[in-house]
C-alpha positions as CSV (number, residue, x, y, z in Angstrom):
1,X,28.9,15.4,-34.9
2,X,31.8,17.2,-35.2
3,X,32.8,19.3,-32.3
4,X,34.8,23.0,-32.6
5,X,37.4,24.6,-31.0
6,X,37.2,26.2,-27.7
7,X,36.8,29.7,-28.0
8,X,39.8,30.6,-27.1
9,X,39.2,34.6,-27.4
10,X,36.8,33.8,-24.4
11,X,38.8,31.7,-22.4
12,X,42.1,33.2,-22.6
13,X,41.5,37.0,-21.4
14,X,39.1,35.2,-18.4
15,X,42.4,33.2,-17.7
16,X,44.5,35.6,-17.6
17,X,42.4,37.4,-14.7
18,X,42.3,34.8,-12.8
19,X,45.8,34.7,-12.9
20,X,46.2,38.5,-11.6
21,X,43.8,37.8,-9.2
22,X,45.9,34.7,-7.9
23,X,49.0,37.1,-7.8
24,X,47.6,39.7,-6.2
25,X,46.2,37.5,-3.1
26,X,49.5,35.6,-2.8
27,X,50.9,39.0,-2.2
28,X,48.2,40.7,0.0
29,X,46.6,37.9,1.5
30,X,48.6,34.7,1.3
31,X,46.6,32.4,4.2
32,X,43.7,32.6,1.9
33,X,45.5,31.3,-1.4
34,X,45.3,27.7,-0.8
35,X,41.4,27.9,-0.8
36,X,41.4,30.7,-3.6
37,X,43.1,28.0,-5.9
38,X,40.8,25.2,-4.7
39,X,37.9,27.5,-5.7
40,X,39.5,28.1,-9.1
41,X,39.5,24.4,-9.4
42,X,36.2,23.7,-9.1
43,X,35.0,26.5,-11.6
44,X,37.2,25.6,-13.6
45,X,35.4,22.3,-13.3
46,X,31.8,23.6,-13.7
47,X,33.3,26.2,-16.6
48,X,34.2,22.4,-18.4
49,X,30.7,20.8,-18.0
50,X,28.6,23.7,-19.1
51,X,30.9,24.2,-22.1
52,X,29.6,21.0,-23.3
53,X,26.2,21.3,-22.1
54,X,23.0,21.3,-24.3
55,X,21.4,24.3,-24.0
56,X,18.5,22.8,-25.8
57,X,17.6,20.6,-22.8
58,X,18.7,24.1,-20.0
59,X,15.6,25.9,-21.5
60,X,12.7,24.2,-21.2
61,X,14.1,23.5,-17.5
62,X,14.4,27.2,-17.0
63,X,11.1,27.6,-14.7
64,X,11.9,24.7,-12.9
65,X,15.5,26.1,-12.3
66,X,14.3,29.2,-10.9
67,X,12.0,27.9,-8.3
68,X,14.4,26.0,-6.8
69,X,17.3,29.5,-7.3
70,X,14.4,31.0,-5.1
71,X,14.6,27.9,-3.3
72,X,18.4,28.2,-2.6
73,X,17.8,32.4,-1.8
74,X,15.4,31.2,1.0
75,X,18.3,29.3,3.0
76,X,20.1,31.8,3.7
77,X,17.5,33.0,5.9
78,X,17.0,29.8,7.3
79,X,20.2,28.0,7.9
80,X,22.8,31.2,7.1
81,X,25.5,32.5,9.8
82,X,25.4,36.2,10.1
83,X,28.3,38.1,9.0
84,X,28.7,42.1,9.4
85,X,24.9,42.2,9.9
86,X,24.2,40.5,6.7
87,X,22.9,36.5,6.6
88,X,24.2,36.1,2.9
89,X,26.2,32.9,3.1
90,X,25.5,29.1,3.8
91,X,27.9,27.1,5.6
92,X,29.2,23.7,4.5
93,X,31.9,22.5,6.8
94,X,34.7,25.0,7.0
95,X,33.3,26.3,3.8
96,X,30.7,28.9,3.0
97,X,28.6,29.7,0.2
98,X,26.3,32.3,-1.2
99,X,23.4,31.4,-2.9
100,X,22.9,35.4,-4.2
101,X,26.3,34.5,-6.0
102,X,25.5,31.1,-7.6
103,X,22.0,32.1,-8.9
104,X,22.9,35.2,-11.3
105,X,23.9,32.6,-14.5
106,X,20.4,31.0,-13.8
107,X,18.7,34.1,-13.6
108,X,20.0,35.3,-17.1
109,X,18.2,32.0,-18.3
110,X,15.3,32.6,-17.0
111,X,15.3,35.5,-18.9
112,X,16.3,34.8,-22.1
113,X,13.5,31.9,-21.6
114,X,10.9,34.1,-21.2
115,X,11.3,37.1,-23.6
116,X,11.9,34.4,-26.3
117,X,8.1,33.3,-25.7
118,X,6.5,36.8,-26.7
119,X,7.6,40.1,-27.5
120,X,7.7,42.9,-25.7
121,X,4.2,44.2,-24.1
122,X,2.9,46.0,-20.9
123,X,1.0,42.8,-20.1
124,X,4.3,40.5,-20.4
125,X,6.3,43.1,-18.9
126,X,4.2,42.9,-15.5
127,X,4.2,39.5,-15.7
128,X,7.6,38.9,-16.1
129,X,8.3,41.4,-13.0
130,X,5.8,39.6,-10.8
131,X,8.0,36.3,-11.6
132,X,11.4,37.9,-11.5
133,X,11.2,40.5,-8.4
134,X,10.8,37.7,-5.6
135,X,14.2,36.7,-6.5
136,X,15.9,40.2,-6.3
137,X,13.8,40.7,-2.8
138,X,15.0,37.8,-1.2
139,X,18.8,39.0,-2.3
140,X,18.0,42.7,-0.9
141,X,16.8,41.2,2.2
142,X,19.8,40.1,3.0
143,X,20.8,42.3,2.8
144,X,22.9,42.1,-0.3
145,X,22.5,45.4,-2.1
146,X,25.5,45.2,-4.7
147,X,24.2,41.7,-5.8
148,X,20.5,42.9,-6.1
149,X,22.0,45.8,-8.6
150,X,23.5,43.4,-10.5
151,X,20.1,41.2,-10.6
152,X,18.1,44.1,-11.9
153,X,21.0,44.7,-14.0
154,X,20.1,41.5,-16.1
155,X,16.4,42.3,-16.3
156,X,17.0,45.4,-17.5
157,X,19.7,44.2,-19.7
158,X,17.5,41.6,-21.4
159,X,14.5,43.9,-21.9
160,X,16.4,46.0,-24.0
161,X,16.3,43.4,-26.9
162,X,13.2,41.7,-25.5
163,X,11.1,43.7,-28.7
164,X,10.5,46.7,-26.7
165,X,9.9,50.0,-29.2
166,X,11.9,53.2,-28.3
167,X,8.6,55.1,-27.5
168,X,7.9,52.3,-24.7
169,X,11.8,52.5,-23.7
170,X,11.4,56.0,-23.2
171,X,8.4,55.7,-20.7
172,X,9.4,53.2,-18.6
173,X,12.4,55.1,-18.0
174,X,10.5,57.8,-17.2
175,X,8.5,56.0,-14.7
176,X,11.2,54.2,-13.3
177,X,13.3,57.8,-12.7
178,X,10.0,59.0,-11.0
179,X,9.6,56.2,-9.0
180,X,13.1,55.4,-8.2
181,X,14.1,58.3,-5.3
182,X,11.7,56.0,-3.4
183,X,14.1,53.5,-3.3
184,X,15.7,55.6,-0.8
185,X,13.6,54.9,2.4
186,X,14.0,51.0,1.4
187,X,18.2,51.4,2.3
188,X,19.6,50.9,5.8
189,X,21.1,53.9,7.3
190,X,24.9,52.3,6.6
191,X,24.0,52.6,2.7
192,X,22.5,55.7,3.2
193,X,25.3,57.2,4.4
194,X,27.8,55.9,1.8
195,X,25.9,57.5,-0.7
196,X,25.4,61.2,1.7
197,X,29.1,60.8,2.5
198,X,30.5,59.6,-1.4
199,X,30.8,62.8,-2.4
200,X,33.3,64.5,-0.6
201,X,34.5,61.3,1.6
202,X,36.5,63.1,3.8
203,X,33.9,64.9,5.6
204,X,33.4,61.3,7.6
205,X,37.3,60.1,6.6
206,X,37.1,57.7,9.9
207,X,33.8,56.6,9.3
208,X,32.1,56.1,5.4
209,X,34.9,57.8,3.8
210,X,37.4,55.7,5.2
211,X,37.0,53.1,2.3
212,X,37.2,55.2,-0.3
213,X,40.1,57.3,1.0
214,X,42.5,54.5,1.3
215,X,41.2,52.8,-1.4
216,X,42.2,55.9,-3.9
217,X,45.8,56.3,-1.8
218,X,46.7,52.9,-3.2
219,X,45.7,53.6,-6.4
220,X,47.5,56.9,-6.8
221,X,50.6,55.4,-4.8
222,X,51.3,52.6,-7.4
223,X,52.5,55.2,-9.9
224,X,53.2,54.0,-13.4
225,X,54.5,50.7,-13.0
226,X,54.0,50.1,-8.7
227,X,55.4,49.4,-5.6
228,X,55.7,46.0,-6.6
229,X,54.1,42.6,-5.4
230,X,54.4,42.6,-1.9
231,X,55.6,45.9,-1.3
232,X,52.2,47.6,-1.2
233,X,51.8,49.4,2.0
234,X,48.3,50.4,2.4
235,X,47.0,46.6,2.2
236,X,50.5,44.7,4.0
237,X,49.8,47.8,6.5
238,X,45.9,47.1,7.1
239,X,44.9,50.4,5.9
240,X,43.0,48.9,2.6
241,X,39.9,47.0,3.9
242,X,38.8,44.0,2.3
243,X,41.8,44.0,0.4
244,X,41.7,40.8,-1.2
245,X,37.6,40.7,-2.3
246,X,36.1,44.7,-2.5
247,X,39.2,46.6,-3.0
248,X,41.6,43.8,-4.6
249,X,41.4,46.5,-7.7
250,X,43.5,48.8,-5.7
251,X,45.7,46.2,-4.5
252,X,46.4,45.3,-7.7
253,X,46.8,49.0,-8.9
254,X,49.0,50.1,-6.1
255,X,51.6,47.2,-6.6
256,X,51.4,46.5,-10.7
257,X,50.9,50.5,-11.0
258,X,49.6,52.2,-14.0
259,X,50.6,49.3,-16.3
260,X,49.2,46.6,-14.4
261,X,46.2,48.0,-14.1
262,X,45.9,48.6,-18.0
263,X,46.5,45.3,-18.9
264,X,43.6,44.7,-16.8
265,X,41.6,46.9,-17.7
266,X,42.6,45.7,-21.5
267,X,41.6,42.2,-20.7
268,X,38.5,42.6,-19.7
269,X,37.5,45.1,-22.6
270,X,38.5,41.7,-25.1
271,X,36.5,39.7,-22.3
272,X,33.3,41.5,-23.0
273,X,34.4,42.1,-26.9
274,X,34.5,38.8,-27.3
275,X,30.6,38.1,-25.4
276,X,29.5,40.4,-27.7
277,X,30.8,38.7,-30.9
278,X,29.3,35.7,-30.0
279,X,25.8,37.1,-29.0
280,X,26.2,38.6,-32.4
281,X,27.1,35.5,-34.1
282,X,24.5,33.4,-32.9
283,X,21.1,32.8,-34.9
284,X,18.9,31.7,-32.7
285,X,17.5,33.9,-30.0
286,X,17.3,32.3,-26.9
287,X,20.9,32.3,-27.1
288,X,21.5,35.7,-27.9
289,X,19.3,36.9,-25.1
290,X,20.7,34.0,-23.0
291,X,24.3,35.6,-24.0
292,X,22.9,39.4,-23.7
293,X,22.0,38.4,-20.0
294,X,25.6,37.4,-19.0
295,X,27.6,39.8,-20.3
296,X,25.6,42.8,-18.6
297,X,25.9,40.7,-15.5
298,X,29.7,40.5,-15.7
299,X,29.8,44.0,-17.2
300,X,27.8,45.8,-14.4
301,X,29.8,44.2,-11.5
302,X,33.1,44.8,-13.0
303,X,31.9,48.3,-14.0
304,X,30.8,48.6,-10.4
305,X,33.3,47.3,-8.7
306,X,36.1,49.1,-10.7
307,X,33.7,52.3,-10.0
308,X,33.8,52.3,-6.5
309,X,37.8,51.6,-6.1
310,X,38.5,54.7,-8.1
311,X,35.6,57.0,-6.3
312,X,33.7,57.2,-9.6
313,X,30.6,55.3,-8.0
314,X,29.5,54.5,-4.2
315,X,30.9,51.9,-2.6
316,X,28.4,48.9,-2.7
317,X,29.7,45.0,-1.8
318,X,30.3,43.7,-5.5
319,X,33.5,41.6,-6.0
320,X,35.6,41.9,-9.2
321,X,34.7,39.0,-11.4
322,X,37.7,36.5,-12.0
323,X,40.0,38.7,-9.6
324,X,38.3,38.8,-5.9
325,X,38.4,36.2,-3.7
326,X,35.5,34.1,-2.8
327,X,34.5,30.9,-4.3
328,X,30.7,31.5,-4.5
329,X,31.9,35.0,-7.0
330,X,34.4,32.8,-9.3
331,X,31.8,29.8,-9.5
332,X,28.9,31.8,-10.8
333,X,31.3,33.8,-12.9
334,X,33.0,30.7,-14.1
335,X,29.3,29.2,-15.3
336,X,28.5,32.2,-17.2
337,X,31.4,31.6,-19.7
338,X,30.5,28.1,-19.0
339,X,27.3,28.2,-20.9
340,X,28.8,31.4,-23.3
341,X,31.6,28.8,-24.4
342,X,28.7,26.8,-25.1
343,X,27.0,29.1,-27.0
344,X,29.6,29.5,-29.0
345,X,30.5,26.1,-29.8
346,X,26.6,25.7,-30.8
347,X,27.0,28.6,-33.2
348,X,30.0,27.0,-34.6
349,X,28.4,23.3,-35.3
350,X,25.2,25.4,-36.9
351,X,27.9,26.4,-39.8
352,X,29.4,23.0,-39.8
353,X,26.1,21.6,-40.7
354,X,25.9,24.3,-43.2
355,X,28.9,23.6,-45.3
356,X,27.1,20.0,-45.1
């Protein structure tokens, strides 16, 4: 069977982030580049098998796949060191891993599975939420907010095109903005405060605030075209926290500048273009929900992430995909285009046997 191209409108833009993002943490945070390139690596290696992965044999799988993602959540709590309060990651040697990372691809495919069964109806919707809440649970236990957002981010994502009828859109966001200020008393009084103090950050600007405020003084100190790389000094000066996973966007901003930052931004705008095109493309609808699933994943955590740098949005723990460090972020990331590559080279043999 002939085989296509690689989709090279996919894979370009994705590796030309991950070439920021290796720039940026050689500047800001050199001790962790040997690792960040050993992380990039193995994606890279994972990116390669599900590229040429059947997706045909992944589905039926999917419920199987799940249980042991809820499987995987469950170890954390188990076997997990403790970091900041939160028991998010697993070790493995003088590595670590986080299972709330690793499971979001998988997720999407449980997803696309099941709205491909049946349309949309009260019924399946309930049913689908009794099978897919345990999962976000276990990640907001963690407690892992920023992931859990992302999670819900994907069922809501793939409901949209699950068959659902505007009227019954409407509804259930009605019910879910009645319900949802209850969500409130479920938060920890740290992310309580973020959102209180987000606002006007410098009524706490040694305390919540603190984040945000440096995080926008790098931003706005790059200027059109920055400081330059390793001349930043809000992150070489420890002001910036987490300068190399959270708030590597204002790294980045405050020594590539204006520019820098637009080609970013630009990159990942043909990024999710090109997700789009082939969800579009594709005939069959597994894969188009499949598709649909991942790019609102990568879509909400960039939008999130990028959000909170700039003080448009609370600040939450969501890395920038492709950019951050952290191996467990660019794995799962790294899979989604994985299995999107592979969409797309399945919708290109469907026209090959066509002109056949």
């Amino acid at each position: 069977m002939l085989r296509p191209k690689f989709d090279w409108y996919l894979i370009l833009p994705a590796l030309f982030l991950l070439g920021f993002g290796l720039g940026i943490i050689a500047s800001v945070s050199p001790s962790h580049l040997p690792q960040h390139l050993l992380y990039i690596l193995l994606a890279l290696g994972f990116f390669l098998f599900f590229s040429f992965f059947d997706l045909d044999i992944l589905f039926p799988l999917s419920p199987l796949i799940y249980l042991l993602s809820l499987l995987f959540l469950i170890l954390p709590f188990l076997v997990g060191t403790v970091t900041r309060g939160s028991v998010r990651w697993i070790p493995l040697g003088s590595f670590t891993i986080q299972p709330s990372e690793i499971v979001k691809p998988f997720l999407s495919l449980l997803a696309a599975w099941f709205w491909t069964k049946e349309n949309f109806s009260l019924k399946r919707l309930f049913f689908f939420s009794g099978i897919f809440f345990p999962a976000v649970l276990l990640i907001f236990l963690q407690p892992d907010l920023g992931s859990a957002l992302v999670v819900l981010s994907i069922f809501g994502g793939v409901l949209l095109f699950s068959g659902i009828k505007w009227r019954q859109l409407l509804l259930l966001v009605l019910v879910v903005g009645v319900i949802f200020p209850l969500a409130w008393f479920t938060l920890h009084d740290y992310q309580k405060m973020r959102i209180v103090h987000f606002p006007n950050p410098y009524s706490d600007p040694l305390g919540e605030g603190y984040n945000l405020i440096q995080s926008k003084i790098a931003i706005g100190s790059g200027g059109i075209f920055g400081r330059g790389l390793g001349r930043g000094t809000q992150s070489h000066l420890a002001f910036l926290p987490e300068k190399h996973t959270d708030f590597i966007f204002a790294s980045l901003a405050e020594e590539l500048g204006l520019v820098g930052s637009g080609i970013v931004f630009g990159l990942y705008l043909l990024l999710f273009w090109r997700i789009l095109k082939i969800a579009q493309q594709t005939r069959q609808r597994p894969l188009f929900l499949l598709a649909m699933g991942l790019f609102f994943s990568l879509f909400f955590q960039t939008t999130v992430n990028l959000g909170m740098n700039i003080g448009l949005l609370p600040i939450t723990g969501i890395t920038l995909p492709l950019i951050s460090y952290g191996g467990s972020s660019i794995l799962a990331t790294m899979i989604s285009l994985g299995i999107l590559e592979a969409i797309s080279r399945q919708k290109g043999e469907e026209r090959v046997l066509e002109i056949k």
